[in-house]
PDB file of N, CA, C and O in Angstrom, chain B, residues numbered from 101:
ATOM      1  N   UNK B 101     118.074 110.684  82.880  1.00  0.00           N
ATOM      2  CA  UNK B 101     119.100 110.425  83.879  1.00  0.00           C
ATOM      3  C   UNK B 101     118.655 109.255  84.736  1.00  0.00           C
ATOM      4  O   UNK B 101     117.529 109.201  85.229  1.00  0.00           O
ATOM      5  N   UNK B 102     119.739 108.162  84.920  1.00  0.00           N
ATOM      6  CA  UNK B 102     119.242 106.902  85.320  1.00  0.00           C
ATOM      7  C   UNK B 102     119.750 107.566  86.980  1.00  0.00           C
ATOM      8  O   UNK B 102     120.779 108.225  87.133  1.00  0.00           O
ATOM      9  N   UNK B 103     118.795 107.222  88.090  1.00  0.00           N
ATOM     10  CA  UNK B 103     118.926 107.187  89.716  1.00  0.00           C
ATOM     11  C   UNK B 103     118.856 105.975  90.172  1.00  0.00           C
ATOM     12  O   UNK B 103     118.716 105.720  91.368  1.00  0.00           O
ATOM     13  N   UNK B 104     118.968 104.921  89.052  1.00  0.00           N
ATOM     14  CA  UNK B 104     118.356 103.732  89.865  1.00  0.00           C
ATOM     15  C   UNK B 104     119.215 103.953  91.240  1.00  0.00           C
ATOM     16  O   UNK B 104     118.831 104.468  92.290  1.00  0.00           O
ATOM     17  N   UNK B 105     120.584 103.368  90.892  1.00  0.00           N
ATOM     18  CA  UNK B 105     121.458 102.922  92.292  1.00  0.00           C
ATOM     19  C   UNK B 105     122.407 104.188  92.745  1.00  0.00           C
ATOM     20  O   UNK B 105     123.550 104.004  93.162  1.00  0.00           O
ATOM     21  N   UNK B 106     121.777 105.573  92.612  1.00  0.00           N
ATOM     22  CA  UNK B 106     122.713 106.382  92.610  1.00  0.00           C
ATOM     23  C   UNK B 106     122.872 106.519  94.370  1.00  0.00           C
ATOM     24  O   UNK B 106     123.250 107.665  94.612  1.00  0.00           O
ATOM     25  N   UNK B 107     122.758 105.977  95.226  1.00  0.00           N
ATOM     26  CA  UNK B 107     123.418 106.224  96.638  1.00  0.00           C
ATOM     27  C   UNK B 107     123.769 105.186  97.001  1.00  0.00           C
ATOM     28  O   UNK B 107     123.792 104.935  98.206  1.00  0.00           O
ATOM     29  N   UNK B 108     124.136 104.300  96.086  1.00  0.00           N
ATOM     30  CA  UNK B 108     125.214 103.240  95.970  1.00  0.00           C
ATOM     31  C   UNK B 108     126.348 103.752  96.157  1.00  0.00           C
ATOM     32  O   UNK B 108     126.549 104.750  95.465  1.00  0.00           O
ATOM     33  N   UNK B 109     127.605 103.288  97.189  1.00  0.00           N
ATOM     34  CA  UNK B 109     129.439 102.886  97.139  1.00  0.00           C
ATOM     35  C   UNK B 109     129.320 103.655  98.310  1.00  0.00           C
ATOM     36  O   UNK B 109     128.340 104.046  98.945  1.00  0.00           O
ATOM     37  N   UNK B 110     131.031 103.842  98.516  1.00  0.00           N
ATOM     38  CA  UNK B 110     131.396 104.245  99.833  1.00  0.00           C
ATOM     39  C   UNK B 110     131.379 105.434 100.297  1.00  0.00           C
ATOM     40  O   UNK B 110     131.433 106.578  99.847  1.00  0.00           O
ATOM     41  N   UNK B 111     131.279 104.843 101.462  1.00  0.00           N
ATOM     42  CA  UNK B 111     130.960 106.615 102.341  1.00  0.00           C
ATOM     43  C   UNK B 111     131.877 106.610 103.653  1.00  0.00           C
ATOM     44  O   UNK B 111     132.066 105.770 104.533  1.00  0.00           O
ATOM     45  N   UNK B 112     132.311 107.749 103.443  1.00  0.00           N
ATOM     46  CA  UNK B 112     133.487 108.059 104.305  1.00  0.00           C
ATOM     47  C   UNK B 112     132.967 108.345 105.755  1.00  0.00           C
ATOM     48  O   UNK B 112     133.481 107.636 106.619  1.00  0.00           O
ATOM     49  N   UNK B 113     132.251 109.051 106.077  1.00  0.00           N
ATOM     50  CA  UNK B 113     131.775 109.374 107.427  1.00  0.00           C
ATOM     51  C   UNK B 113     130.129 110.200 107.128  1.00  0.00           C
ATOM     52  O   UNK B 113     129.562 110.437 106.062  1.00  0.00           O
ATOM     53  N   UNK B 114     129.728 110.472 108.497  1.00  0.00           N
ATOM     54  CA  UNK B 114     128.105 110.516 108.632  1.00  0.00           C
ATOM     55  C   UNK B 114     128.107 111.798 107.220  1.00  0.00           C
ATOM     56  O   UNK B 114     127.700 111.517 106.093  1.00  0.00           O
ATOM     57  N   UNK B 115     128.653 113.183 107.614  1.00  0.00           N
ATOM     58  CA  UNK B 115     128.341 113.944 106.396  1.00  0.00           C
ATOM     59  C   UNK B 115     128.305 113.916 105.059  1.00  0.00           C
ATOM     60  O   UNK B 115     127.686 114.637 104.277  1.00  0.00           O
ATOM     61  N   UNK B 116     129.209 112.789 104.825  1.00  0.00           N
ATOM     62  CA  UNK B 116     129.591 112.242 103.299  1.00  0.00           C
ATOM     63  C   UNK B 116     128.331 111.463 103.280  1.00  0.00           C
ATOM     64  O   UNK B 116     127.987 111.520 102.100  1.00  0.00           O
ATOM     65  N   UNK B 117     127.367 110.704 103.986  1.00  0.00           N
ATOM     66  CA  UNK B 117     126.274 110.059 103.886  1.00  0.00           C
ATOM     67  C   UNK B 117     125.177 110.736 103.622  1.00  0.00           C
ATOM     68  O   UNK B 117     124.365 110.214 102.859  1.00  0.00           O
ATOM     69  N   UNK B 118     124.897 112.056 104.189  1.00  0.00           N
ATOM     70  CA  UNK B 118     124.001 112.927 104.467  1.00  0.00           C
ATOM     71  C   UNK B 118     124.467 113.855 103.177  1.00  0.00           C
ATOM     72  O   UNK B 118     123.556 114.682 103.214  1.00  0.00           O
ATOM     73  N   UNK B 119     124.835 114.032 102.681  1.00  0.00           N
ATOM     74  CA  UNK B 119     125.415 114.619 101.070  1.00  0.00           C
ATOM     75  C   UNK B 119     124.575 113.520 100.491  1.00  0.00           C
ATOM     76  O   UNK B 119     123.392 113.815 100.324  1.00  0.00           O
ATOM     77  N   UNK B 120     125.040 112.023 100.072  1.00  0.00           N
ATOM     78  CA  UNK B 120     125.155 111.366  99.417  1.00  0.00           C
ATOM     79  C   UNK B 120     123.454 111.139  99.375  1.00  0.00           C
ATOM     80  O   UNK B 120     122.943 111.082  98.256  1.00  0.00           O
ATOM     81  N   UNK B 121     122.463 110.992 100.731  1.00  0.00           N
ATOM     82  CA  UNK B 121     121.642 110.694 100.521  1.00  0.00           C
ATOM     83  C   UNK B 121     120.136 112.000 100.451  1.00  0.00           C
ATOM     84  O   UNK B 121     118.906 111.954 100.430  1.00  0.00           O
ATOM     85  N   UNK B 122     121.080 112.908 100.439  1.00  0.00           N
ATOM     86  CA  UNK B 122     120.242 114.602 100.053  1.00  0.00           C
ATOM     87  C   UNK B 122     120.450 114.206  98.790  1.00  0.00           C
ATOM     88  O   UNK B 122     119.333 113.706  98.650  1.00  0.00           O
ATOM     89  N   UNK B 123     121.010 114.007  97.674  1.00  0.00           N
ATOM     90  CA  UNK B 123     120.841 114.321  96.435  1.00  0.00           C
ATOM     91  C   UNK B 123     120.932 113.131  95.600  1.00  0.00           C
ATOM     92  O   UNK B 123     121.418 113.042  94.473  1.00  0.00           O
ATOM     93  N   UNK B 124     120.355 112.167  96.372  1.00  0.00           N
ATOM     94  CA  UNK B 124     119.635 111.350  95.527  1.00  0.00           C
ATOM     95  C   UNK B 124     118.733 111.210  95.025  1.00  0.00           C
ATOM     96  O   UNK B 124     117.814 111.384  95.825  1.00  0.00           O
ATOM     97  N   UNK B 125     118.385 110.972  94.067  1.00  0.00           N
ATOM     98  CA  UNK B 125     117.058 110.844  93.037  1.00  0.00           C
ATOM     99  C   UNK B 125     116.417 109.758  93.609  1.00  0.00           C
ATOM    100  O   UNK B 125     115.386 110.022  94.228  1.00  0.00           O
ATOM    101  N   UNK B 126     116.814 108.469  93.549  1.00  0.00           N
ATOM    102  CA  UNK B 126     116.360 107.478  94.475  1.00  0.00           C
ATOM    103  C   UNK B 126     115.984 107.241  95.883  1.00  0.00           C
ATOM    104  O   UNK B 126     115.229 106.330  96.226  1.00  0.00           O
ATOM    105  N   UNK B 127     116.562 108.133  96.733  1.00  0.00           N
ATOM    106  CA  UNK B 127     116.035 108.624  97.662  1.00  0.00           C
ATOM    107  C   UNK B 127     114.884 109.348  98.015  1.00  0.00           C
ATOM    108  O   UNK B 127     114.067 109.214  98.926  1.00  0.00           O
ATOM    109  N   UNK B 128     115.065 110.552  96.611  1.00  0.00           N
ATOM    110  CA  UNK B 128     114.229 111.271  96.613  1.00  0.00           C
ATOM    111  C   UNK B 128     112.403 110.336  96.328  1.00  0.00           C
ATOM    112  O   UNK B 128     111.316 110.356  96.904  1.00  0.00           O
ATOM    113  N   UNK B 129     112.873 109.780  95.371  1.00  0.00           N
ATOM    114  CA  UNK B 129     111.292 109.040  94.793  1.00  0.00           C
ATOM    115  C   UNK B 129     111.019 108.172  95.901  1.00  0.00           C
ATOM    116  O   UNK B 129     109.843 108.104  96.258  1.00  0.00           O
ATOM    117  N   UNK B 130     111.758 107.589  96.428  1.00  0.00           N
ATOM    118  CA  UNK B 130     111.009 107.012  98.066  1.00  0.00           C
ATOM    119  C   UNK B 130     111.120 107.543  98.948  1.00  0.00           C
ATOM    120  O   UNK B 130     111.698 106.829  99.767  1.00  0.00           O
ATOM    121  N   UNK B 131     110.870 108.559  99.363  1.00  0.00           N
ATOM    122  CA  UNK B 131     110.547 109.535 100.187  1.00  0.00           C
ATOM    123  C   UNK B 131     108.760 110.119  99.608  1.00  0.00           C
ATOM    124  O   UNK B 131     107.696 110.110 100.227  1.00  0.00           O
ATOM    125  N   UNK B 132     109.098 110.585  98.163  1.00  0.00           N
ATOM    126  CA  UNK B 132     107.486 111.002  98.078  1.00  0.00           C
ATOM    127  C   UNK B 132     106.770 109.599  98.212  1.00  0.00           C
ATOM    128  O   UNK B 132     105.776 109.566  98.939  1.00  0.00           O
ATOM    129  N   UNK B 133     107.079 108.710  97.732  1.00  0.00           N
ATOM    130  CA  UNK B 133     106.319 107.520  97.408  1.00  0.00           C
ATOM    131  C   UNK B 133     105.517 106.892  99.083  1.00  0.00           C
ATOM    132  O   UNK B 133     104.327 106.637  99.269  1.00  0.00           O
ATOM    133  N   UNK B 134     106.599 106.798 100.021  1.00  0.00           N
ATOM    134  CA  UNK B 134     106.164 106.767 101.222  1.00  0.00           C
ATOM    135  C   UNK B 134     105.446 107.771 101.820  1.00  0.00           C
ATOM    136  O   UNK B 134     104.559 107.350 102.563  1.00  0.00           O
ATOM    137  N   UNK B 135     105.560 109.180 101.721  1.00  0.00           N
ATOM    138  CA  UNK B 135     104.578 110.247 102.259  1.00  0.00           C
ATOM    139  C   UNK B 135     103.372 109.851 101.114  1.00  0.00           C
ATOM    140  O   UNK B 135     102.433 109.359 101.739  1.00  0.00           O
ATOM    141  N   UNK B 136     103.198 109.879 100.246  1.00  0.00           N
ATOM    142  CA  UNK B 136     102.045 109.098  99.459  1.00  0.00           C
ATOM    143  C   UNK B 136     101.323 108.275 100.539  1.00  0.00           C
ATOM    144  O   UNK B 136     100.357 108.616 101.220  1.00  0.00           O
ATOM    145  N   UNK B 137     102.058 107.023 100.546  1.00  0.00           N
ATOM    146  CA  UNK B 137     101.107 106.445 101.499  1.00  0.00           C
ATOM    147  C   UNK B 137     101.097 106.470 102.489  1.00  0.00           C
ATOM    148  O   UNK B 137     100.546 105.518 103.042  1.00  0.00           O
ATOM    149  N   UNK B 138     101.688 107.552 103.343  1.00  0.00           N
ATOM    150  CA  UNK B 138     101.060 107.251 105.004  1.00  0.00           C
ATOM    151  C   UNK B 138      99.591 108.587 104.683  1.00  0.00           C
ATOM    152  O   UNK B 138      98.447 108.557 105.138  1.00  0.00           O
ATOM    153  N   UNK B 139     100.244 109.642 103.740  1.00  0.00           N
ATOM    154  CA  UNK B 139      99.341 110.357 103.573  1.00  0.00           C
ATOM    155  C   UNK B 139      97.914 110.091 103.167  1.00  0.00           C
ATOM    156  O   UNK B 139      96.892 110.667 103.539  1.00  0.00           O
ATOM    157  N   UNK B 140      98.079 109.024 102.265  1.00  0.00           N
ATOM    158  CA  UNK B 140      96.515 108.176 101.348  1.00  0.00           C
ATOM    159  C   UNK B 140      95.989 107.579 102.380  1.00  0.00           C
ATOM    160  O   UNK B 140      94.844 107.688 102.819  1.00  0.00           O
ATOM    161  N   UNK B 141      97.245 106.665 102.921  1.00  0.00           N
ATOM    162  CA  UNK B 141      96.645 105.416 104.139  1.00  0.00           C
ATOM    163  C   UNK B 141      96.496 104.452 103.246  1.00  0.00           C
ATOM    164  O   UNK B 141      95.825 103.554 103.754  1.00  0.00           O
ATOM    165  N   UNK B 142      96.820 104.194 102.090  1.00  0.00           N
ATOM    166  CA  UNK B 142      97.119 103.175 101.412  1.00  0.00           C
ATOM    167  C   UNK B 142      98.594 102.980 100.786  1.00  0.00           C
ATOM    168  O   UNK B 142      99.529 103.681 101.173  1.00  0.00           O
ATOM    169  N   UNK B 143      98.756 101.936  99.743  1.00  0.00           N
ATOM    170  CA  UNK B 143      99.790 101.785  99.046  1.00  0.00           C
ATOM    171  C   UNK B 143      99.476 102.208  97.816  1.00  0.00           C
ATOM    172  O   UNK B 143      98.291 101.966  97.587  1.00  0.00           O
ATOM    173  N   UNK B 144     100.035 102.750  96.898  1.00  0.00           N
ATOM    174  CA  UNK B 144      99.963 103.078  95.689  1.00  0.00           C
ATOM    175  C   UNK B 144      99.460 101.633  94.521  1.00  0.00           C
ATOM    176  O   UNK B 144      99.589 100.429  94.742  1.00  0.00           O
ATOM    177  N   UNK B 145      98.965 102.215  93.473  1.00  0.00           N
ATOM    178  CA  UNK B 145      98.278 101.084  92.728  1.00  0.00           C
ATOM    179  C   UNK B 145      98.985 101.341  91.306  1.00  0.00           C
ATOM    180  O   UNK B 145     100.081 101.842  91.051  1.00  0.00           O
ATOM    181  N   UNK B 146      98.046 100.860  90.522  1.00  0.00           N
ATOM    182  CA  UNK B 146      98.960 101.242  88.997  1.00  0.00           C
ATOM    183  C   UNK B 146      98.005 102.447  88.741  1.00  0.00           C
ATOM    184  O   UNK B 146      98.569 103.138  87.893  1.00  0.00           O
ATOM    185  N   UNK B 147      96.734 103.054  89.112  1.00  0.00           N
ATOM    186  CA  UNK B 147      96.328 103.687  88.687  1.00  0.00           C
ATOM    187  C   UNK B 147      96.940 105.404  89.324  1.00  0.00           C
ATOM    188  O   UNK B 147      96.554 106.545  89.070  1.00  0.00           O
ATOM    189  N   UNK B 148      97.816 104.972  90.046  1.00  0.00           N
ATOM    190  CA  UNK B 148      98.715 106.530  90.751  1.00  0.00           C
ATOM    191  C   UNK B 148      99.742 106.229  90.315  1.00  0.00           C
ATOM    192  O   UNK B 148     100.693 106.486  91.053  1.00  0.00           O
ATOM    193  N   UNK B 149     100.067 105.563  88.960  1.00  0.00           N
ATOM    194  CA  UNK B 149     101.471 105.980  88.326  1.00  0.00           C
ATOM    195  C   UNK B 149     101.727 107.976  88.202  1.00  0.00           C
ATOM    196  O   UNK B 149     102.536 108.710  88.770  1.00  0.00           O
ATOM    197  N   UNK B 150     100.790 108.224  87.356  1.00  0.00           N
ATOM    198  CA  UNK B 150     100.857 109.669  87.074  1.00  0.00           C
ATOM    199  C   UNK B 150     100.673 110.923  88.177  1.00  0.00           C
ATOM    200  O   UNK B 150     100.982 112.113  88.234  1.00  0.00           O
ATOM    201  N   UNK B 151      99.908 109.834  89.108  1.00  0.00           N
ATOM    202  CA  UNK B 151     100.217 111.221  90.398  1.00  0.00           C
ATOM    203  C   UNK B 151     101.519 110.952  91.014  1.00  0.00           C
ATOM    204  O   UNK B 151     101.966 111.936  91.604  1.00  0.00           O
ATOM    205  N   UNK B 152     102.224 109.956  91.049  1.00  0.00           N
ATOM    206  CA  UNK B 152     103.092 109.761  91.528  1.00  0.00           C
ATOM    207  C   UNK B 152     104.518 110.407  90.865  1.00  0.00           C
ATOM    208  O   UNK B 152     105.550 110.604  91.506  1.00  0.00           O
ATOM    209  N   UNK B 153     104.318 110.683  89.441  1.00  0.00           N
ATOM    210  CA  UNK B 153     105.214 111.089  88.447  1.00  0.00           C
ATOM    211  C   UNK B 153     105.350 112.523  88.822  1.00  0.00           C
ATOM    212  O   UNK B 153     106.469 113.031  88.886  1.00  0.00           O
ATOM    213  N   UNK B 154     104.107 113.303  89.112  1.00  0.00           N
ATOM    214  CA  UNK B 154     103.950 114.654  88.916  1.00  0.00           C
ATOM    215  C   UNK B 154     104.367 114.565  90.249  1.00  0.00           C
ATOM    216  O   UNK B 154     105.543 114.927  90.260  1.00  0.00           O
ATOM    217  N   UNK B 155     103.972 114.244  91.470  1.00  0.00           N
ATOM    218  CA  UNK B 155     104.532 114.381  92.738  1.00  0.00           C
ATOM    219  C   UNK B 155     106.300 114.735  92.873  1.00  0.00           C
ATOM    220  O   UNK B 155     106.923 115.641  93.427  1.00  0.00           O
ATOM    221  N   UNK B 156     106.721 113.496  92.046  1.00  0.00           N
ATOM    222  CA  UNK B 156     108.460 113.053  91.685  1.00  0.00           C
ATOM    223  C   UNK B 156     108.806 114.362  91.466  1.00  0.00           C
ATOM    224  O   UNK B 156     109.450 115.082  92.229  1.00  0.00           O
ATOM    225  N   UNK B 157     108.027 114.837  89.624  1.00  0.00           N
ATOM    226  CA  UNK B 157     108.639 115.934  89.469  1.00  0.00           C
ATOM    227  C   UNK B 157     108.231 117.413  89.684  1.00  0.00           C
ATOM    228  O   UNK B 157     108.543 118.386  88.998  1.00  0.00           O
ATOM    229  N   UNK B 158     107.384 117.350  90.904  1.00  0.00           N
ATOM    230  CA  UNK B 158     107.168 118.877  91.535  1.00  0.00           C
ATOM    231  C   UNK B 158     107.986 118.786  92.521  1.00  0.00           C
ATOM    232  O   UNK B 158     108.567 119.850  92.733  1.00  0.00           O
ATOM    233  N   UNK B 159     108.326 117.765  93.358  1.00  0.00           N
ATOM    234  CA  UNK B 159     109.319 117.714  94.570  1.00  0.00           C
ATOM    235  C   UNK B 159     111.001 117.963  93.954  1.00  0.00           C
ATOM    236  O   UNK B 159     111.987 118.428  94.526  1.00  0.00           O
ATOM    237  N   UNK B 160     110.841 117.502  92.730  1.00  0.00           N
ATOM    238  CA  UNK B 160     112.339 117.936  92.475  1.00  0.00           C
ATOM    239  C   UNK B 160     112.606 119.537  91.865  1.00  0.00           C
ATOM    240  O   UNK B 160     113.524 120.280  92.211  1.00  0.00           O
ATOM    241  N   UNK B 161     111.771 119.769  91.083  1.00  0.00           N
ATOM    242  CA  UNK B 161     111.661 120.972  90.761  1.00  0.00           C
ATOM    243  C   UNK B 161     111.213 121.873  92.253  1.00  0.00           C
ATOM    244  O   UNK B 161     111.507 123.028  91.946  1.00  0.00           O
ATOM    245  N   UNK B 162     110.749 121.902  93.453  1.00  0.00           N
ATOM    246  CA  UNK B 162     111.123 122.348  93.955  1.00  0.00           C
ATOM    247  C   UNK B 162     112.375 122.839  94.710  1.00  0.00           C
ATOM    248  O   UNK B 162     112.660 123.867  95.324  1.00  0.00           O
ATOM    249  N   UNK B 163     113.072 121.564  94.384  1.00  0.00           N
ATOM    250  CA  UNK B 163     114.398 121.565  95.048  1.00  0.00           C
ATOM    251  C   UNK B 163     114.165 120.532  96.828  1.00  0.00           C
ATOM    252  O   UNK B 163     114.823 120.545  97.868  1.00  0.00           O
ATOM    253  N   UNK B 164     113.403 120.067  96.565  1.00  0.00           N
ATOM    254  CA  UNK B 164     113.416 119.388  98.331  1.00  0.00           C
ATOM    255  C   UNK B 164     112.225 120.097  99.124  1.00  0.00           C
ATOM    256  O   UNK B 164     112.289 119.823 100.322  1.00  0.00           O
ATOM    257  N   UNK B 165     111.173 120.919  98.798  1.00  0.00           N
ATOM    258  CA  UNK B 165     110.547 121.392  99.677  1.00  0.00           C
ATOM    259  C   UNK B 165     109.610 120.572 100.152  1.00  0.00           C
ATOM    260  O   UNK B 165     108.992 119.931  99.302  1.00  0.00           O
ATOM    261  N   UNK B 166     109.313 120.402 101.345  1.00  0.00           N
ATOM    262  CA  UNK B 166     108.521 119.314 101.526  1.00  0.00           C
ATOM    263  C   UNK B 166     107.170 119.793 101.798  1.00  0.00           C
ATOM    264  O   UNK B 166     106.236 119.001 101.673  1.00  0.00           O
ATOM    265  N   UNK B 167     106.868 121.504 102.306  1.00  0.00           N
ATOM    266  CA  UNK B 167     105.782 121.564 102.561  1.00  0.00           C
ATOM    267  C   UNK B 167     104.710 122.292 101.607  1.00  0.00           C
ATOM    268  O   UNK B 167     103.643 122.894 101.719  1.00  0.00           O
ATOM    269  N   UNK B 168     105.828 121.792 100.362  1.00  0.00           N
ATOM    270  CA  UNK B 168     105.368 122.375  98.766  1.00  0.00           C
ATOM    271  C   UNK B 168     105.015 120.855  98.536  1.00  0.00           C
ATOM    272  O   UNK B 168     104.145 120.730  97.674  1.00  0.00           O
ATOM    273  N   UNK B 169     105.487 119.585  99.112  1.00  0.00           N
ATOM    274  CA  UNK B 169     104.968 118.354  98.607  1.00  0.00           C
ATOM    275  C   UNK B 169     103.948 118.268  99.067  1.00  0.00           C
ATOM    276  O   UNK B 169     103.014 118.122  98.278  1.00  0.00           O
ATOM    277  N   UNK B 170     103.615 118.322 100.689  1.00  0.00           N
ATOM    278  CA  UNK B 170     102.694 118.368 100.969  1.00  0.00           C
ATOM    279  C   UNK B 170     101.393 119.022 100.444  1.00  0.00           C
ATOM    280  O   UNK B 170     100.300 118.461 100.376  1.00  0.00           O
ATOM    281  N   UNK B 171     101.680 120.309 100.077  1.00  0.00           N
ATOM    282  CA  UNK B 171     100.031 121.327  99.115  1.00  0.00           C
ATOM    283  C   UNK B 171     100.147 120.123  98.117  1.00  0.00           C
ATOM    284  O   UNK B 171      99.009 119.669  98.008  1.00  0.00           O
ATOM    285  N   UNK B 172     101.305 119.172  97.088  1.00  0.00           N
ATOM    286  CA  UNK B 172     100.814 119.147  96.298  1.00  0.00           C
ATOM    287  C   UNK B 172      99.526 117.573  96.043  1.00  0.00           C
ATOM    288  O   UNK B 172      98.565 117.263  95.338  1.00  0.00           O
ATOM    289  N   UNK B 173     100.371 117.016  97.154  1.00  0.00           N
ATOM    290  CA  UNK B 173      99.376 115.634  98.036  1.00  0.00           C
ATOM    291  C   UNK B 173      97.928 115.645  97.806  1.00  0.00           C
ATOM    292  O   UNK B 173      97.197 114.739  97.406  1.00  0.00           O
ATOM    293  N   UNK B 174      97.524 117.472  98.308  1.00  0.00           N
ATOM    294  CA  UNK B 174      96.421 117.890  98.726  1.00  0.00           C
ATOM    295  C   UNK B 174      95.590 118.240  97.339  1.00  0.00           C
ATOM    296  O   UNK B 174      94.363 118.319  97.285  1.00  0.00           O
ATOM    297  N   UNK B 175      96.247 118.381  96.530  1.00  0.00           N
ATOM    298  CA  UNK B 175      95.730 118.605  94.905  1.00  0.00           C
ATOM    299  C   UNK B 175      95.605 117.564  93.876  1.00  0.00           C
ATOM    300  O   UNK B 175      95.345 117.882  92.716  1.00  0.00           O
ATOM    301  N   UNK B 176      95.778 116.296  94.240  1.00  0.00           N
ATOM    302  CA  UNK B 176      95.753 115.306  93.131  1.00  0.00           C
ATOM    303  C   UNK B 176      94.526 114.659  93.491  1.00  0.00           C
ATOM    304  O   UNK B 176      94.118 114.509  94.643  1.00  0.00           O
ATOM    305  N   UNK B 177      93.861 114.216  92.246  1.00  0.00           N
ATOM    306  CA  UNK B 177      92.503 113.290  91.886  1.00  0.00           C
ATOM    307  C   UNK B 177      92.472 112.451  92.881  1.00  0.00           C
ATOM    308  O   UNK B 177      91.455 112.314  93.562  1.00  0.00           O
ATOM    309  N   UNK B 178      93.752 111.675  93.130  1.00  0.00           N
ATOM    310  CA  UNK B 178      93.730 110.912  94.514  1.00  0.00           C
ATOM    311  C   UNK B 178      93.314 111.439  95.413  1.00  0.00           C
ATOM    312  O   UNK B 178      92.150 111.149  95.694  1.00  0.00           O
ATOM    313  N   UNK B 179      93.733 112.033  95.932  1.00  0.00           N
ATOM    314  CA  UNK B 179      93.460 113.486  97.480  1.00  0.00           C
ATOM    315  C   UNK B 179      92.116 113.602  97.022  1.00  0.00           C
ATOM    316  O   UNK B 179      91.367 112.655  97.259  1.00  0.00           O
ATOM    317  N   UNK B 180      91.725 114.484  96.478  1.00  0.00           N
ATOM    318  CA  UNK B 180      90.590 115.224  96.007  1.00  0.00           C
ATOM    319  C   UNK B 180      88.957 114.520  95.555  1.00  0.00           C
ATOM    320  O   UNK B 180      87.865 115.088  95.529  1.00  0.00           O
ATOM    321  N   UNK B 181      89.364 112.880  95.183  1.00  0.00           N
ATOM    322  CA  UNK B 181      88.160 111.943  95.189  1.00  0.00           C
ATOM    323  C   UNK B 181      88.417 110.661  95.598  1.00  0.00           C
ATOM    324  O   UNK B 181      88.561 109.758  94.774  1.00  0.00           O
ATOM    325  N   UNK B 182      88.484 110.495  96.696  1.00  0.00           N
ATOM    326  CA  UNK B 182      88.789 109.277  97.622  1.00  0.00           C
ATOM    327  C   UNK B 182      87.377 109.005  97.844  1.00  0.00           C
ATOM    328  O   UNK B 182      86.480 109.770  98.198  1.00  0.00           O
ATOM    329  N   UNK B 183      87.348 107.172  97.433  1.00  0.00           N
ATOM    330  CA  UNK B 183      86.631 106.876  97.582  1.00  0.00           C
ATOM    331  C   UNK B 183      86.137 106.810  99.280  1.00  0.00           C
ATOM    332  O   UNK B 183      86.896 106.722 100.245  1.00  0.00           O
ATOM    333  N   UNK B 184      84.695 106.878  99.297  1.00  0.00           N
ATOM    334  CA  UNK B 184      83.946 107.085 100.476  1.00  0.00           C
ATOM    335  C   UNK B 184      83.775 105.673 101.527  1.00  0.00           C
ATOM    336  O   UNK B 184      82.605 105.340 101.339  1.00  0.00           O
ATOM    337  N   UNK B 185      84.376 104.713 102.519  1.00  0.00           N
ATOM    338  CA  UNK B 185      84.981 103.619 102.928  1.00  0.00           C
ATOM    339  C   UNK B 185      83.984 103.625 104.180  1.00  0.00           C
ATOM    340  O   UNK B 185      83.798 104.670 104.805  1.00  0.00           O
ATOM    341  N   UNK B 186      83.516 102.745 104.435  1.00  0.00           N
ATOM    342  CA  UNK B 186      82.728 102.177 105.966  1.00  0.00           C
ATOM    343  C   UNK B 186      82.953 101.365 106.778  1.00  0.00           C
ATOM    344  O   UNK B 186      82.193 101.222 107.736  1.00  0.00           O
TER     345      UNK B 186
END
């Protein structure tokens, strides 16, 4: 299923926006992608393609939970072996 531009066209008023941008897929992946990095404190690289995938699809398979995204932040190779910085 393509999300590229799915909260693309018109919107009638604030609730029709707030629909439109709850169940976006594209929304959705920049939303984890940004808690990614304020959470890392970096920007993502090519080597967090796959945490970033599994992030995508545990946040959707939760349905939106965010403080199920959060545990899952806390469980990836990223999280878990950050390099040691001075």
């Amino acid at each position: 299923l393509d999300h590229t531009q799915d909260a693309d066209g018109a919107i009638g008023n604030a609730p029709d926006l707030a629909r439109r941008l709850a169940g976006s897929g594209e929304v959705s992946r920049c939303f984890v992608t940004q808690l990614f990095r304020y959470a890392y404190g970096r920007a993502e690289t090519a080597a967090d393609a796959c945490t970033l995938e599994r992030l995508n699809a545990r946040f959707a398979h939760s349905g939106g939970d965010i403080p199920d995204l959060l545990l899952g932040l806390t469980e990836t190779d990223a999280f878990l072996y950050r390099p040691v910085t001075e």
